[in-house]
mmCIF file of the N, C-alpha and C atoms, coordinates in Angstrom:
data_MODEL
# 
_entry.id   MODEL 
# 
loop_
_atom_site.group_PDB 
_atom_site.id 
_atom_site.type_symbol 
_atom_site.label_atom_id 
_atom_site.label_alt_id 
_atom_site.label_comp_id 
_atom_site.label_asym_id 
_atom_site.label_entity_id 
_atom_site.label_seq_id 
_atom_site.pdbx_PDB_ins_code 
_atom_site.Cartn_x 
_atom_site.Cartn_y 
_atom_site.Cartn_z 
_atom_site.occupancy 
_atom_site.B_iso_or_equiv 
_atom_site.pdbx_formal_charge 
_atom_site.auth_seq_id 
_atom_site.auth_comp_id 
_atom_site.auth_asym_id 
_atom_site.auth_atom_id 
_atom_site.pdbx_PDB_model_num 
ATOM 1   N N  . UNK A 1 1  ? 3.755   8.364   -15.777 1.00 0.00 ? 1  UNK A N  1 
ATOM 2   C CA . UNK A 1 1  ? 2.464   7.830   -15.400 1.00 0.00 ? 1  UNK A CA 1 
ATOM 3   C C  . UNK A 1 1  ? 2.571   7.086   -14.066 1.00 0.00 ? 1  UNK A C  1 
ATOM 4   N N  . UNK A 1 2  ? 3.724   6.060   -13.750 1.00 0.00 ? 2  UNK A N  1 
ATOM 5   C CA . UNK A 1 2  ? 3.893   5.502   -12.787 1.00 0.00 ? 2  UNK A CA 1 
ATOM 6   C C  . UNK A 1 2  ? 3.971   6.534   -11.443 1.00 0.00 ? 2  UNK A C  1 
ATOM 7   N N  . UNK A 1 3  ? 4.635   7.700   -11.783 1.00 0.00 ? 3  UNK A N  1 
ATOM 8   C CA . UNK A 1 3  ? 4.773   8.991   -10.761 1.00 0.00 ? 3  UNK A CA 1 
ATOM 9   C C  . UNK A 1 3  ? 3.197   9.241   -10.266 1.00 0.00 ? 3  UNK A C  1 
ATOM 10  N N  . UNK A 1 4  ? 2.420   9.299   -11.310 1.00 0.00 ? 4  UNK A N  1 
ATOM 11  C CA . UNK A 1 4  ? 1.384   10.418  -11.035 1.00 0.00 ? 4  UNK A CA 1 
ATOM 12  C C  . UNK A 1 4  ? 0.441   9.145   -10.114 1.00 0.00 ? 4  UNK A C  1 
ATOM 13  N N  . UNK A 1 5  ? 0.817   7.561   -10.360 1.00 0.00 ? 5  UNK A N  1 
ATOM 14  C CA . UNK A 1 5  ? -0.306  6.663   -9.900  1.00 0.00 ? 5  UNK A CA 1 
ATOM 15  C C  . UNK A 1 5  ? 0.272   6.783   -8.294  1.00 0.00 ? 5  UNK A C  1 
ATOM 16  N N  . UNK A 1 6  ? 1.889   6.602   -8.105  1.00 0.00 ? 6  UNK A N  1 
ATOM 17  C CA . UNK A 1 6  ? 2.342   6.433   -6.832  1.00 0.00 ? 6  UNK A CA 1 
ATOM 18  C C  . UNK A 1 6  ? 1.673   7.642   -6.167  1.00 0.00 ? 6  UNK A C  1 
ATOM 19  N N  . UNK A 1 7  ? 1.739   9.380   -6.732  1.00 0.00 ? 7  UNK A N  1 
ATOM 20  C CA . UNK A 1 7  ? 1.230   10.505  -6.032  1.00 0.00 ? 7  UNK A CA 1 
ATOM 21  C C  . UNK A 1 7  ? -0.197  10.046  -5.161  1.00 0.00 ? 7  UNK A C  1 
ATOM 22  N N  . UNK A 1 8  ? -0.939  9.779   -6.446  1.00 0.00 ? 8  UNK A N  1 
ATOM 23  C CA . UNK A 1 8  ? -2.334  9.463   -6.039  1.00 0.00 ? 8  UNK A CA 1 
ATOM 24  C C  . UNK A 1 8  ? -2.579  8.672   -4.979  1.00 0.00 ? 8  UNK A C  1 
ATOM 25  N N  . UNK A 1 9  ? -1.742  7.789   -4.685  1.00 0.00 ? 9  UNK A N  1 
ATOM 26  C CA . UNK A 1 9  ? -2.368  6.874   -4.169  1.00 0.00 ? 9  UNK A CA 1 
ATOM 27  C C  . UNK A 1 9  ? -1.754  7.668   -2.307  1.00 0.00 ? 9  UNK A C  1 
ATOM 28  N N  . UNK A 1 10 ? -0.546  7.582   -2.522  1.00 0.00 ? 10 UNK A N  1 
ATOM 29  C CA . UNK A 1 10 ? 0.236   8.448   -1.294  1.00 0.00 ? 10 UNK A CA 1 
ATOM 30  C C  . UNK A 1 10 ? -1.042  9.642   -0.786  1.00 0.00 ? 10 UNK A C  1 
ATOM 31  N N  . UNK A 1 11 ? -1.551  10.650  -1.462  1.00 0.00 ? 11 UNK A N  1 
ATOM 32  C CA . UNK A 1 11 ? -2.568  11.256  -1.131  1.00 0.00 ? 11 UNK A CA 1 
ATOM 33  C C  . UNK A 1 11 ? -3.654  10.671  -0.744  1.00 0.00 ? 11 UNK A C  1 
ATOM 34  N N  . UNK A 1 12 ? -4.235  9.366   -0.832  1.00 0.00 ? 12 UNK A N  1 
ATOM 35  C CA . UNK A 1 12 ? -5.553  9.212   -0.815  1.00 0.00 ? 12 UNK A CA 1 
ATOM 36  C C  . UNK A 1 12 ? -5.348  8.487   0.420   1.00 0.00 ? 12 UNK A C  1 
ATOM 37  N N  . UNK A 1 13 ? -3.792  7.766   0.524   1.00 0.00 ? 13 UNK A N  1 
ATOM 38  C CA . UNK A 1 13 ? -3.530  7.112   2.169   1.00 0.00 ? 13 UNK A CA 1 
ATOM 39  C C  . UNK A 1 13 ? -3.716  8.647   3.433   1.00 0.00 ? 13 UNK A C  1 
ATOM 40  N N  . UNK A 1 14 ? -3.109  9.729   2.748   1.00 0.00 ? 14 UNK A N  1 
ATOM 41  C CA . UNK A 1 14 ? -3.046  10.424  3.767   1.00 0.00 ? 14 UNK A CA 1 
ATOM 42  C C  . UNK A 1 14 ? -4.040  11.602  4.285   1.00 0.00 ? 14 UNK A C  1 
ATOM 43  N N  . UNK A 1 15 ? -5.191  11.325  3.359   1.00 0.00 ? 15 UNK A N  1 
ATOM 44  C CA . UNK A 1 15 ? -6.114  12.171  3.479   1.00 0.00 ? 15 UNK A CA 1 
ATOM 45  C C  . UNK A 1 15 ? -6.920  11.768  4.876   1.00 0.00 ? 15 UNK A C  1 
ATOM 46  N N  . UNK A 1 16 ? -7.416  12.196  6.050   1.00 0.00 ? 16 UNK A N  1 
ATOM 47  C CA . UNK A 1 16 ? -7.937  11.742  7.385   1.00 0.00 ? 16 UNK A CA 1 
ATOM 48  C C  . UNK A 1 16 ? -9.370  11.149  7.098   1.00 0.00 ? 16 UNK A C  1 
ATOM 49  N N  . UNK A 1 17 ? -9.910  10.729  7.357   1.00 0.00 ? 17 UNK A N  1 
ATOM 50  C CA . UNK A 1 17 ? -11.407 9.933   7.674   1.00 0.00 ? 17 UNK A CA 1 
ATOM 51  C C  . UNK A 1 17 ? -12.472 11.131  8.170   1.00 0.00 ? 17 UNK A C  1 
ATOM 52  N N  . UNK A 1 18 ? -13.029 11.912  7.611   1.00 0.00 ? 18 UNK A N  1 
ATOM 53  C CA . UNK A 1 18 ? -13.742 12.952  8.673   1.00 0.00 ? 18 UNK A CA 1 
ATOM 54  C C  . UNK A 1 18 ? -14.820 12.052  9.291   1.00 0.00 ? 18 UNK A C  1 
ATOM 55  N N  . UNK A 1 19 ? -15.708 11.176  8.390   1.00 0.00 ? 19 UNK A N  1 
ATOM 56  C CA . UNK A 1 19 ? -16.724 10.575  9.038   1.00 0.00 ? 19 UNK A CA 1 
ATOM 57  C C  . UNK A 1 19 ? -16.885 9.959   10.463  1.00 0.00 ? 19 UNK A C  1 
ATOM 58  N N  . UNK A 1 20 ? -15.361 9.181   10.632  1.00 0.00 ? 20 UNK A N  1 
ATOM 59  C CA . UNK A 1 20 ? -15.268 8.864   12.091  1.00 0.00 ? 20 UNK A CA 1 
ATOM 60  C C  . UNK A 1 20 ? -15.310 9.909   13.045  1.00 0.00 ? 20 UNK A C  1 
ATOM 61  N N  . UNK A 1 21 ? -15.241 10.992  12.755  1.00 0.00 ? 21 UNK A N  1 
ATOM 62  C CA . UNK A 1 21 ? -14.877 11.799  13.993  1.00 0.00 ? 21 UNK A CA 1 
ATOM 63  C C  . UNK A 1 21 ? -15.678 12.818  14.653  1.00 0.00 ? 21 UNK A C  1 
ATOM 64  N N  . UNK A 1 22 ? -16.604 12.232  14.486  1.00 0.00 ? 22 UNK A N  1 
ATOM 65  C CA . UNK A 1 22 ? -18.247 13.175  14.795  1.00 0.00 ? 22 UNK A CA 1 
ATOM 66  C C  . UNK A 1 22 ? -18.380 13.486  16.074  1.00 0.00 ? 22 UNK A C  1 
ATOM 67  N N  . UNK A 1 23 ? -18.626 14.671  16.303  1.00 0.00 ? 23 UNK A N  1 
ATOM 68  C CA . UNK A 1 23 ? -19.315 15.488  17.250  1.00 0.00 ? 23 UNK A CA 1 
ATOM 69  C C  . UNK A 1 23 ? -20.881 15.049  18.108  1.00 0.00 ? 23 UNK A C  1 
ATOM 70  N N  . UNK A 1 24 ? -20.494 14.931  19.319  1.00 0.00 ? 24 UNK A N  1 
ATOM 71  C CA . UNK A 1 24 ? -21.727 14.395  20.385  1.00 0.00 ? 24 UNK A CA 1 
ATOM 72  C C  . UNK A 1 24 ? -22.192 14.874  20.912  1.00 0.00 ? 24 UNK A C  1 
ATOM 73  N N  . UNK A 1 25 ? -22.429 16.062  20.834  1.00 0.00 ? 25 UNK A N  1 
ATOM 74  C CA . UNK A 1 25 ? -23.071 16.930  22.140  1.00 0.00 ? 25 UNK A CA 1 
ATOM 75  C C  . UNK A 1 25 ? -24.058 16.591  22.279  1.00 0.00 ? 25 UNK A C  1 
ATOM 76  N N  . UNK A 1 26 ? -24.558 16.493  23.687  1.00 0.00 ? 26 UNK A N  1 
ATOM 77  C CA . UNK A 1 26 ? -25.361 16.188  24.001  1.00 0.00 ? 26 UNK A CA 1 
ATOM 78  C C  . UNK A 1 26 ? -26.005 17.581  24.933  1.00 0.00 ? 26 UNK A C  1 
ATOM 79  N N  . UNK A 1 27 ? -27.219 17.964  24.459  1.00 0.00 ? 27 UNK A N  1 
ATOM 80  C CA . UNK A 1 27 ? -27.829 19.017  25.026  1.00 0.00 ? 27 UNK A CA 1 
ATOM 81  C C  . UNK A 1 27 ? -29.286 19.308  25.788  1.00 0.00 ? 27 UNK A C  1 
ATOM 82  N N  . UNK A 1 28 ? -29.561 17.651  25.949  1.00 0.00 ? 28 UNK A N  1 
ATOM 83  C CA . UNK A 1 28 ? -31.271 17.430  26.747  1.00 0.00 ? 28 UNK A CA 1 
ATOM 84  C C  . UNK A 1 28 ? -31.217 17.682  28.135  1.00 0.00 ? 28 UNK A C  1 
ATOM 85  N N  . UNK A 1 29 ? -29.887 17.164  28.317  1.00 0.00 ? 29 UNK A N  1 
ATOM 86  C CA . UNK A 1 29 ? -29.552 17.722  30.034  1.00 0.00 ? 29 UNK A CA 1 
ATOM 87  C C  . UNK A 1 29 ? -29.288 15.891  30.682  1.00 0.00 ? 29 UNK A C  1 
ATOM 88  N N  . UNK A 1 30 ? -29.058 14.805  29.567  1.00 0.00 ? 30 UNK A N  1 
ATOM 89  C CA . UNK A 1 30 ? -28.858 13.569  30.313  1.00 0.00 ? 30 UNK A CA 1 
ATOM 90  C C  . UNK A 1 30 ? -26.981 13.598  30.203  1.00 0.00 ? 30 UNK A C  1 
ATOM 91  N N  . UNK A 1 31 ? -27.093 12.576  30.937  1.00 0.00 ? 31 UNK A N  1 
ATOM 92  C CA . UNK A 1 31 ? -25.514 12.432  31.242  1.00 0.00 ? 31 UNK A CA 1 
ATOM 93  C C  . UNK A 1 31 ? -25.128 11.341  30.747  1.00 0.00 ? 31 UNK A C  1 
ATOM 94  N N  . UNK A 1 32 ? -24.466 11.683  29.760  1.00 0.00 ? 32 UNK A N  1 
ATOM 95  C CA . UNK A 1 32 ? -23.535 10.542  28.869  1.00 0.00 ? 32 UNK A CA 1 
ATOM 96  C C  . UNK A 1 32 ? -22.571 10.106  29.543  1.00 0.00 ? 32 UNK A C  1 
ATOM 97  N N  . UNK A 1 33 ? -22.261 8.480   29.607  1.00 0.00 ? 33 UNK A N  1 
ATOM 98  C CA . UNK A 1 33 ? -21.396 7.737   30.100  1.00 0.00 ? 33 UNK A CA 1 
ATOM 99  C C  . UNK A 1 33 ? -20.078 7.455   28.944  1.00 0.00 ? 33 UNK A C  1 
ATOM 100 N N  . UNK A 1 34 ? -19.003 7.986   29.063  1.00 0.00 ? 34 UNK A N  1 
ATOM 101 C CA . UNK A 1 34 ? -17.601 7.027   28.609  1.00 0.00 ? 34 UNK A CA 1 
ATOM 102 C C  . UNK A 1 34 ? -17.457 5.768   29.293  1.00 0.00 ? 34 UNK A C  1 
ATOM 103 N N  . UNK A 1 35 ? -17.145 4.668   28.089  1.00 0.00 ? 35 UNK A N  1 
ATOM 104 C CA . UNK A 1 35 ? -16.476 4.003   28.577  1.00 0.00 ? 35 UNK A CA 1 
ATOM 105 C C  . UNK A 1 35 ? -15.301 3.477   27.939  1.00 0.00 ? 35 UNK A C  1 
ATOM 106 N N  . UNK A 1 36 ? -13.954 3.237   28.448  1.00 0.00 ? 36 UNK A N  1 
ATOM 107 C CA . UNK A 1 36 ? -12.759 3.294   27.800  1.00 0.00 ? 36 UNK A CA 1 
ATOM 108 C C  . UNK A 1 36 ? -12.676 1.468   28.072  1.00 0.00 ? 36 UNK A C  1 
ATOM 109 N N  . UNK A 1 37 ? -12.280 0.716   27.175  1.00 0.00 ? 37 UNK A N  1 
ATOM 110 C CA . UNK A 1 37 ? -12.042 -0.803  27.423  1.00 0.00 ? 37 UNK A CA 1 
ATOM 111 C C  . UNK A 1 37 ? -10.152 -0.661  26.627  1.00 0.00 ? 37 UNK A C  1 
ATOM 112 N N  . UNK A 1 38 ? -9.459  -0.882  27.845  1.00 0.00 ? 38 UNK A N  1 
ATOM 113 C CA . UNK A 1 38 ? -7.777  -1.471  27.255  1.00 0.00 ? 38 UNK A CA 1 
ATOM 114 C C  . UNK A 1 38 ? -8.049  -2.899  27.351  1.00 0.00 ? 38 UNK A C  1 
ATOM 115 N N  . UNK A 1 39 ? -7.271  -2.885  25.707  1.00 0.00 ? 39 UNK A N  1 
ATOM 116 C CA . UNK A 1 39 ? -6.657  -4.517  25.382  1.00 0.00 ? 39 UNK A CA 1 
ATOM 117 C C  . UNK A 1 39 ? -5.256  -4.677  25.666  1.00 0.00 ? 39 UNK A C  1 
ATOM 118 N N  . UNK A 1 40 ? -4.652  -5.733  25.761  1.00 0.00 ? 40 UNK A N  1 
ATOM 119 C CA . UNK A 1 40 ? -3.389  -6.117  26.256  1.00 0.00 ? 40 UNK A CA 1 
ATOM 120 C C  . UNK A 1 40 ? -3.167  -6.727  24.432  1.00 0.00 ? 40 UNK A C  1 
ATOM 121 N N  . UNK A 1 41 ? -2.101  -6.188  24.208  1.00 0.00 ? 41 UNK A N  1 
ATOM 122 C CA . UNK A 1 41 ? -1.655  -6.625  22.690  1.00 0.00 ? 41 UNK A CA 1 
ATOM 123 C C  . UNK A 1 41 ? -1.179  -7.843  23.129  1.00 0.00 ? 41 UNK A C  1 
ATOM 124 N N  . UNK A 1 42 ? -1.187  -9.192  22.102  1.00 0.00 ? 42 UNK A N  1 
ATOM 125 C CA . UNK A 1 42 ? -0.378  -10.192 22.283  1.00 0.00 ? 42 UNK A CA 1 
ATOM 126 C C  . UNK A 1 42 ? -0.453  -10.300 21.083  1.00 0.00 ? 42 UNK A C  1 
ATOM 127 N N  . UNK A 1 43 ? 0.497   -11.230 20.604  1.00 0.00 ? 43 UNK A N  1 
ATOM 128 C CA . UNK A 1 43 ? 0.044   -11.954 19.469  1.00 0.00 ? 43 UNK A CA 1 
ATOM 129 C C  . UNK A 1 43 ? 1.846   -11.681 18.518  1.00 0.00 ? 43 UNK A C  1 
ATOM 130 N N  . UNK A 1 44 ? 1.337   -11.448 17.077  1.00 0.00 ? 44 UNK A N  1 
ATOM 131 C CA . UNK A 1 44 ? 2.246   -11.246 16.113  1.00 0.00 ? 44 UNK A CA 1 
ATOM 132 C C  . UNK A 1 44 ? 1.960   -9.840  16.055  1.00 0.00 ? 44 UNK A C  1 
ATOM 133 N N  . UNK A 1 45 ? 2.411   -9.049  15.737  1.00 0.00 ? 45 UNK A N  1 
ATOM 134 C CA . UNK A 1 45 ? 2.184   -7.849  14.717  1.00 0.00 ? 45 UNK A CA 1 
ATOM 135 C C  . UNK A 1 45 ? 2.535   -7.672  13.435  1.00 0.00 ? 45 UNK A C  1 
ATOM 136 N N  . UNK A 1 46 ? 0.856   -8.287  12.275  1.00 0.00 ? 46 UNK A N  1 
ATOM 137 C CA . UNK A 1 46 ? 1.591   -8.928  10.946  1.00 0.00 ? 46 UNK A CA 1 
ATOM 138 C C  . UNK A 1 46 ? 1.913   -7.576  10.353  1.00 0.00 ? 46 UNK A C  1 
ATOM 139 N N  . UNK A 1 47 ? 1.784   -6.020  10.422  1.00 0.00 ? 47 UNK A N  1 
ATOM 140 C CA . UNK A 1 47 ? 2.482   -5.218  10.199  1.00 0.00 ? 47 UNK A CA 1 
ATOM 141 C C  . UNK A 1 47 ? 3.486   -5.285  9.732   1.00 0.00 ? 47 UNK A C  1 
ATOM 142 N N  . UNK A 1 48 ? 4.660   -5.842  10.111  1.00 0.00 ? 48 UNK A N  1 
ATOM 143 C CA . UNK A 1 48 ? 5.995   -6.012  10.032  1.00 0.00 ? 48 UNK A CA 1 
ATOM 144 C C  . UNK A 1 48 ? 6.447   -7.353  9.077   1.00 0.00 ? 48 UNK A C  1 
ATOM 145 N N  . UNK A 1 49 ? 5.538   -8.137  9.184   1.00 0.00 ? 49 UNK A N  1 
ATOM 146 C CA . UNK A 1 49 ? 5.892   -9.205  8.012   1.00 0.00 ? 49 UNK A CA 1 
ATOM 147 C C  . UNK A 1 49 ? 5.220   -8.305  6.599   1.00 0.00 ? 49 UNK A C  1 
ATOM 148 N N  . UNK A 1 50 ? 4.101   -7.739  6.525   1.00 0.00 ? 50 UNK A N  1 
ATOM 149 C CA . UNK A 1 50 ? 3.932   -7.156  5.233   1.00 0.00 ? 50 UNK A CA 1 
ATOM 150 C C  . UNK A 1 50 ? 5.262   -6.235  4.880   1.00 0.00 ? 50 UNK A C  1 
ATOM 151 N N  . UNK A 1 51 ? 5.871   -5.607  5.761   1.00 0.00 ? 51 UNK A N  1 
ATOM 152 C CA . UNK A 1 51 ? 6.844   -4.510  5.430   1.00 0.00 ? 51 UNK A CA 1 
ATOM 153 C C  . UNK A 1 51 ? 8.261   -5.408  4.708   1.00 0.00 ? 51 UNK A C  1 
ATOM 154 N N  . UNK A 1 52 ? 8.126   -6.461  5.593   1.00 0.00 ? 52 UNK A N  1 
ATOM 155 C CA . UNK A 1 52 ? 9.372   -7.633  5.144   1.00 0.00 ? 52 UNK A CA 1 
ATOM 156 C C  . UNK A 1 52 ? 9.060   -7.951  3.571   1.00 0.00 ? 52 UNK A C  1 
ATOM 157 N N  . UNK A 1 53 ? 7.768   -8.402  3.155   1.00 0.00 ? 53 UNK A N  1 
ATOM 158 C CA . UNK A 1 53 ? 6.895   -8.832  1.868   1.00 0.00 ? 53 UNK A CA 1 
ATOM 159 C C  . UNK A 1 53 ? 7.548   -7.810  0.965   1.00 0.00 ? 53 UNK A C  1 
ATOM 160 N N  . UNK A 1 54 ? 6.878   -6.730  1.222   1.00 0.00 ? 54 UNK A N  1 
ATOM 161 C CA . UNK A 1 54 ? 7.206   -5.107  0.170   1.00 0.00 ? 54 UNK A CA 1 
ATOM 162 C C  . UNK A 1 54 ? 8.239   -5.125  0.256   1.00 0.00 ? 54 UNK A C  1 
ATOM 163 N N  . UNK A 1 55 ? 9.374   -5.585  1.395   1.00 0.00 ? 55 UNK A N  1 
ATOM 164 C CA . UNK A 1 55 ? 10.883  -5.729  0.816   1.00 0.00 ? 55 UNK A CA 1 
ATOM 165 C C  . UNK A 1 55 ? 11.549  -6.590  0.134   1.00 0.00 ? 55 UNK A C  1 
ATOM 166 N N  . UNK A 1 56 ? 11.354  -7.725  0.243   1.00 0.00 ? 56 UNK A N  1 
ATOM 167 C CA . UNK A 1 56 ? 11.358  -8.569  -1.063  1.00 0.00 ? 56 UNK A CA 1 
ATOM 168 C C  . UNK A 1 56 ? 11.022  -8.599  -2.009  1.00 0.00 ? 56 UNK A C  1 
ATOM 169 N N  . UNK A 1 57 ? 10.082  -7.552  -2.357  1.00 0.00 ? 57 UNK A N  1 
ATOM 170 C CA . UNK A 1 57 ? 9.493   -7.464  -3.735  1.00 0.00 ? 57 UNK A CA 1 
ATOM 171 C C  . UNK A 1 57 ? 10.517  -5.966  -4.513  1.00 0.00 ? 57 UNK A C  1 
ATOM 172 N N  . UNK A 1 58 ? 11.368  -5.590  -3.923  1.00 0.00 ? 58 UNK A N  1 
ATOM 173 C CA . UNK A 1 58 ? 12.142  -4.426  -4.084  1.00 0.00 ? 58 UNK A CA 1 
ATOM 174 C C  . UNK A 1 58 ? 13.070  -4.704  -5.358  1.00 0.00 ? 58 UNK A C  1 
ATOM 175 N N  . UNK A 1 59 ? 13.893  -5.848  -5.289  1.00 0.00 ? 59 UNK A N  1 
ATOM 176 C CA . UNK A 1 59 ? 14.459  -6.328  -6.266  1.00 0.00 ? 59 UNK A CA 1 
ATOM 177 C C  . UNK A 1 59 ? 13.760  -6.878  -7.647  1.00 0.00 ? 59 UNK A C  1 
ATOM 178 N N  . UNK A 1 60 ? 12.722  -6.834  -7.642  1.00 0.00 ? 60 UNK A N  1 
ATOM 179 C CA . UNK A 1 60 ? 11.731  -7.135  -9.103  1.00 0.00 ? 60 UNK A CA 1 
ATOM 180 C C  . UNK A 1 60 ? 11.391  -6.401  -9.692  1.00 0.00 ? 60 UNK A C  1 
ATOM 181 N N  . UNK A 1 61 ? 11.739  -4.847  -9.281  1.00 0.00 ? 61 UNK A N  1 
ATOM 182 C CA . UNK A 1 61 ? 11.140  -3.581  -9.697  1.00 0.00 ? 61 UNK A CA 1 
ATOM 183 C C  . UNK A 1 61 ? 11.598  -3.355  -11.757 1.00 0.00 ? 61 UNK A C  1 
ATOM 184 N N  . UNK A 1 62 ? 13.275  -3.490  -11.250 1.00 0.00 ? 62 UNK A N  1 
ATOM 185 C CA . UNK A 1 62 ? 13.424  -3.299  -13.260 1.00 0.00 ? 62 UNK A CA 1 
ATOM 186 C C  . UNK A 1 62 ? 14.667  -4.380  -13.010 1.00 0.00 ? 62 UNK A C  1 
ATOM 187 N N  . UNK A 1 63 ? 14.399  -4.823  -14.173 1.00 0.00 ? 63 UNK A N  1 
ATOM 188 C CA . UNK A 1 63 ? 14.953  -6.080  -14.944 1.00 0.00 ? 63 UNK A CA 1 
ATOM 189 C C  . UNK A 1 63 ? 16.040  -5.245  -16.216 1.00 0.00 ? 63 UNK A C  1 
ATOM 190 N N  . UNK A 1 64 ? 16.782  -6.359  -16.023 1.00 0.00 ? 64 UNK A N  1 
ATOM 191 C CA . UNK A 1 64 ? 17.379  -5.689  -17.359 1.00 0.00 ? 64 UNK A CA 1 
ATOM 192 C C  . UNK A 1 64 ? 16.718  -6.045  -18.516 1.00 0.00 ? 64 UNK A C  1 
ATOM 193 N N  . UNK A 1 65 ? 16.620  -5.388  -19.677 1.00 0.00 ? 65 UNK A N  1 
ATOM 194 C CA . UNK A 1 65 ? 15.902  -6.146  -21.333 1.00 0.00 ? 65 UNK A CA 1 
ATOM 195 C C  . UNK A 1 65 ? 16.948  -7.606  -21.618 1.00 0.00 ? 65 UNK A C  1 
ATOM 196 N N  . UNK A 1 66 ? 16.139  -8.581  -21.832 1.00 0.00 ? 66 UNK A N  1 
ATOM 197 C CA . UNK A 1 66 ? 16.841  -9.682  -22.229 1.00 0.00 ? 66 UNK A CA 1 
ATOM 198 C C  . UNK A 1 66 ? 17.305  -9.138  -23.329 1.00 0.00 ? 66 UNK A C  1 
ATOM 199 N N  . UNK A 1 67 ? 18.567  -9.480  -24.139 1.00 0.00 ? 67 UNK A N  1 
ATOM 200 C CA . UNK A 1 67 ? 19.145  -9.659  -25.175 1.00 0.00 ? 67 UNK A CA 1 
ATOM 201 C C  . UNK A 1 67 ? 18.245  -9.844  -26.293 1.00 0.00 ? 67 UNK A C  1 
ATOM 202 N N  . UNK A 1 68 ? 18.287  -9.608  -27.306 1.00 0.00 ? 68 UNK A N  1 
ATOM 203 C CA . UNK A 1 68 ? 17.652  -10.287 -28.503 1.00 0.00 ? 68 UNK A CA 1 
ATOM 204 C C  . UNK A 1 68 ? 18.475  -10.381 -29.777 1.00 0.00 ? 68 UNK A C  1 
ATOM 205 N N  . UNK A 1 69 ? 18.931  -11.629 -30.423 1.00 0.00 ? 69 UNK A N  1 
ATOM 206 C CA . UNK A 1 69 ? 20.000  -12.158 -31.541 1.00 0.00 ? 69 UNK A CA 1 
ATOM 207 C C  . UNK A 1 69 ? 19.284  -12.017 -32.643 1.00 0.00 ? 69 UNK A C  1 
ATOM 208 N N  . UNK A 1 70 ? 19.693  -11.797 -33.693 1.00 0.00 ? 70 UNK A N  1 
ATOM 209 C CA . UNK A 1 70 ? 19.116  -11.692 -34.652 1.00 0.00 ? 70 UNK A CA 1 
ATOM 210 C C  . UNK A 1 70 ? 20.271  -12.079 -35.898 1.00 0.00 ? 70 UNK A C  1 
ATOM 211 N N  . UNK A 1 71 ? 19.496  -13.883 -36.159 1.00 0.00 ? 71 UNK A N  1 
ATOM 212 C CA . UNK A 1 71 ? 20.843  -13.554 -37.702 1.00 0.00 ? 71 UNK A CA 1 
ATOM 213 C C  . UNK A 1 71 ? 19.876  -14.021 -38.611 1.00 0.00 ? 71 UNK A C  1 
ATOM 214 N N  . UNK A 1 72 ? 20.600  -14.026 -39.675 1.00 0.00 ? 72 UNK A N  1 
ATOM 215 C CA . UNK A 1 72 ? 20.337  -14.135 -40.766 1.00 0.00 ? 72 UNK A CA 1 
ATOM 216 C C  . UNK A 1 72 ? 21.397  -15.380 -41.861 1.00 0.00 ? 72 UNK A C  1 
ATOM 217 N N  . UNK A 1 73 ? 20.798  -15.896 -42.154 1.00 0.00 ? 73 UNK A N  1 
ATOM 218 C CA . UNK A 1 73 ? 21.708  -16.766 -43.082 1.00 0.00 ? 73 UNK A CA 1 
ATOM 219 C C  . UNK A 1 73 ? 21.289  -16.703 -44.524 1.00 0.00 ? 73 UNK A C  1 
ATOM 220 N N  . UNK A 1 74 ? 22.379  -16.596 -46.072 1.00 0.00 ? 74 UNK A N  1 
ATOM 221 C CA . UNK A 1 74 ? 22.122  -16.774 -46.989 1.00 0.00 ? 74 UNK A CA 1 
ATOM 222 C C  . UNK A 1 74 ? 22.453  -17.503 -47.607 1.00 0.00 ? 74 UNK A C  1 
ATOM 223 N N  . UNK A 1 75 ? 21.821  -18.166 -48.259 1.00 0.00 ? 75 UNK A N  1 
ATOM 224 C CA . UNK A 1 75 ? 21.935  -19.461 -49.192 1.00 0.00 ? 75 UNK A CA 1 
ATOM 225 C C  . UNK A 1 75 ? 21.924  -18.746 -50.863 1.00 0.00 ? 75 UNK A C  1 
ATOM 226 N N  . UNK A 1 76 ? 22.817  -19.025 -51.195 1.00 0.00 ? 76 UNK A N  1 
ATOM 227 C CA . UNK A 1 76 ? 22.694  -19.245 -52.930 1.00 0.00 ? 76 UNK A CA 1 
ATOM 228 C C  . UNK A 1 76 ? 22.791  -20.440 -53.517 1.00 0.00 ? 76 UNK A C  1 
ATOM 229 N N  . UNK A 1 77 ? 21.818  -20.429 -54.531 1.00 0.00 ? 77 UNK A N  1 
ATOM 230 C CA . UNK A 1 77 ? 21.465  -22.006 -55.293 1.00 0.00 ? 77 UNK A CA 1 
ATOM 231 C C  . UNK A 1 77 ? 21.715  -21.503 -56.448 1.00 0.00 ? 77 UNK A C  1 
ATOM 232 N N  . UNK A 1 78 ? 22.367  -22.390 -57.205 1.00 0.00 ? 78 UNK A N  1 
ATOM 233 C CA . UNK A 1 78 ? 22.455  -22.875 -58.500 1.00 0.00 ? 78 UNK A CA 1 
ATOM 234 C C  . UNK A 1 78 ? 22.150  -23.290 -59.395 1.00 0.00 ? 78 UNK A C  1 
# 
């Protein structure tokens, strides 16, 4: 079950967005302007601390079964 949830989910990351990617033609005869704006990255890229996170969480995956004791004591009375 754990297989089939990891599949699912791996597929649904890698399936593309069609909605973003729409088609513009423009056919009245006006002239569409691009305009491209670059940002200068600064900062952190918290990317890489989540990847650090999901690696620390690597070792919690399976545990061993705690132990479990089991006694028993009998008493005889008289």
């Amino acid at each position: 079950m754990k297989l089939l949830k990891t599949v699912a989910v791996v597929a649904a990351l890698a399936l593309p967005v069609a909605a973003s990617a729409q088609d513009t033609n423009n056919t009245t005869g006006t002239t569409q302007t691009t305009t491209t704006t670059t940002t200068e990255k600064r900062g952190f890229d918290w990317g890489w601390l989540g990847l650090l996170g999901l690696a620390g969480l690597l070792g919690l995956g399976r545990q061993q079964p705690a132990p479990t004791v089991h006694t028993t004591t009998t008493t005889t009375r008289r």
